[in-house]
C-alpha positions, 0 to 999 in steps of 0.5 A: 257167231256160235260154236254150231254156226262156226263148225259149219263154217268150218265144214262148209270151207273144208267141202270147198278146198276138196272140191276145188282140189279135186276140180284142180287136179283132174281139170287143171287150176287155169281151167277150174273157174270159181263158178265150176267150183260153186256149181259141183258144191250146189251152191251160189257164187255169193256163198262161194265168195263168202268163204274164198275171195279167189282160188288163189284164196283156197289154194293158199288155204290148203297150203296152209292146213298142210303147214300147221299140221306139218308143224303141228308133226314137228313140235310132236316129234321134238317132244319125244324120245329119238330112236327108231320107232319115233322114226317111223311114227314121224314118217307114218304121220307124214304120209298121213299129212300128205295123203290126206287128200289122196293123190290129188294134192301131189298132182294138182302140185306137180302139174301147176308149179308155175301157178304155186310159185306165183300164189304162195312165193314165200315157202321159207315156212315148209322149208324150215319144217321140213329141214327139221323133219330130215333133223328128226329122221337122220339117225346121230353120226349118219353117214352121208347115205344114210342122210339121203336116205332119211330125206328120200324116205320124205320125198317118196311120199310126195312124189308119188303123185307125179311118179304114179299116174299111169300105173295100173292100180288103184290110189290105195294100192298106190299110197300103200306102196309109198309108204312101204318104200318109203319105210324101207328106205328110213336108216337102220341105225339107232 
């Protein structure tokens, strides 16, 4: 396969995993057949099988892309000088990994739990990324507040999608609002 083959490849898997998602998200994942996916792309079942065997398939994929540019974040983060600043880049890039796909991932995910558990049960990956993440946040010799606030200031961005659903605003005034609080909440000391 070429290299021009292969980035339309790419390109093709990547339409897929945003239309499901959002087909996921605002239809439910029970709901969502591969067909309807297929039909909103304008393409056959057989070219959606070649990419994705399954949802299961394409839901394991954007966990997936979400882990490796999560760790992809921590590497980064552990190669840079500790401080306030890195602090607040490592949580500006979070919210970028996050909200990459807008509030559809944090809603798909907080409404199909029972689904996710059973399509990706192994999250020791995430987990670890993410015991790491809080390590990078947590200023030296925190106190215990100022533990929980480096976490919390990780989980306001990801809870978001379920805590902003019926708000009146629009999905950018939203995420920018979680970011704001989610900054604020970062621990003060060096």
């Amino acid at each position: 396969m070429g290299a021009a083959a292969a980035r339309k490849m790419g390109g093709t898997r990547a339409q897929i995993q945003t239309v499901a998602l959002r087909l996921f998200a605002d239809h439910g994942y029970e709901a969502t057949s591969m067909r309807a996916i297929a039909e909103q792309l304008s393409i056959t079942k057989a070219a959606l099988y070649y990419h994705f065997a399954s949802k299961e398939d394409i839901v394991r994929a954007l966990i997936a892309a979400m882990l490796v540019r999560t760790a992809e974040l921590v590497q980064w983060a552990e190669e840079q000088e500790p401080g306030p600043a890195l602090r607040r880049e490592v949580l500006s890039r979070w919210a970028d990994i996050m909200q990459d796909q807008g509030l559809r991932m944090f809603r798909f995910l907080s409404a199909n739990q029972v689904a996710m558990r059973e399509i990706t049960p192994d999250k020791s990956g995430m987990a670890a990324q993410l015991k790491r993440l809080f390590a990078i946040l947590t200023p030296p010799n925190a106190s215990v507040a100022d533990q929980l606030r480096a976490r919390l200031s990780l989980a306001v961005i990801n809870m978001v999608g379920m805590t902003a659903s019926d708000l009146d605003a629009s999905e950018d005034e939203i995420l920018a609002a979680a970011r704001l609080i989610s900054a604020e909440l970062l621990p003060k000391q060096s």
